[in-house]
N, C-alpha and C positions, 0 to 999 in steps of 0.2 A: 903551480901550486893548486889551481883549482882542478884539474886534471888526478890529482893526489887525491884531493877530498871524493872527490867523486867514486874514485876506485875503493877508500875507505868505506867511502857508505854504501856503496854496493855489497862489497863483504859483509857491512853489517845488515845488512836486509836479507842478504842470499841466509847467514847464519841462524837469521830470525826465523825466515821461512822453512829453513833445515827443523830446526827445534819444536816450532808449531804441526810439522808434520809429522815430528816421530810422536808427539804428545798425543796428537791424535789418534797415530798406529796402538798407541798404547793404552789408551781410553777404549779400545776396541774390547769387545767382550770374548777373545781368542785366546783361549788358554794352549801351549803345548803342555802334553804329557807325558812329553818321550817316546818311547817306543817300546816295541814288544813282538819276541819274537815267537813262533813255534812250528818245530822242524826247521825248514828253508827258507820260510814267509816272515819276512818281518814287516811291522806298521808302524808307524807315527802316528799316534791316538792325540784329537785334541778336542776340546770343549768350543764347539764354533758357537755358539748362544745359550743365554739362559745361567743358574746358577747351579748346574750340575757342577760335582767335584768329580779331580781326575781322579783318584779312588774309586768313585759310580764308576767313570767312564772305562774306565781299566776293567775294571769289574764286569761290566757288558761285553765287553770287548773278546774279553777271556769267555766267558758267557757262549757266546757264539761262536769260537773258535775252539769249543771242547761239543758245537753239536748242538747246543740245547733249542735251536730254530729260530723263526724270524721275530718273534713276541718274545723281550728278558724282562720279566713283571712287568712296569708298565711301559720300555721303551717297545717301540717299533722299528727296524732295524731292515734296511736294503742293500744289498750286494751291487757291487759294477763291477768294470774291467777293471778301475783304480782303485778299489777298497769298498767299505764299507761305512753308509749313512744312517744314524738311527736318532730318531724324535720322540719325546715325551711330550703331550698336552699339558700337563699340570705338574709342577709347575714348568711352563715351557724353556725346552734347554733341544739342545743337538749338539749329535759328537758326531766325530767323522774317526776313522782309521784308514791310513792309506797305504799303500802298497810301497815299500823305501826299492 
């Protein structure tokens, strides 16, 4: 019997532990925004800080991917091998786009 309780309360602690960590993933300030293709290249565009909306961030995204350079008003915007990273100072926020 006590062998029983034990295993009970482990599930309930493992399920506790479960729940407090997605709470946390979720408190995270990571928005996805979907994605977004053009031509061949598609991205997954997400909101990694700050209170940019995925509408901004879609919008930069598009922004730069029709040309318009590394400055979209006030973002600042870096290219890699996996996509692309752009920061606004005020108020502070960054989006990522990455290469799906």
């Amino acid at each position: 019997m006590l062998i029983r309780r034990q295993g009970i309360a482990a599930a309930l602690l493992t399920g506790a532990l479960m729940l407090t960590t997605a709470h946390a993933t979720a408190d995270a300030k990571t928005r996805d925004c979907g994605t977004m293709s053009r031509g061949d290249q598609t991205v997954r565009v997400k909101v990694t800080r700050g209170p940019a909306s995925c509408k901004e961030a879609r919008k930069v995204i598009r922004a730069l991917a029709d040309g318009v350079g590394p400055k979209v008003g006030k973002w600042t915007c870096q290219a890699g091998p996996r996509g692309v990273g752009c920061v606004k100072s005020k108020p502070r926020s960054r989006i990522t786009a990455l290469f799906v």
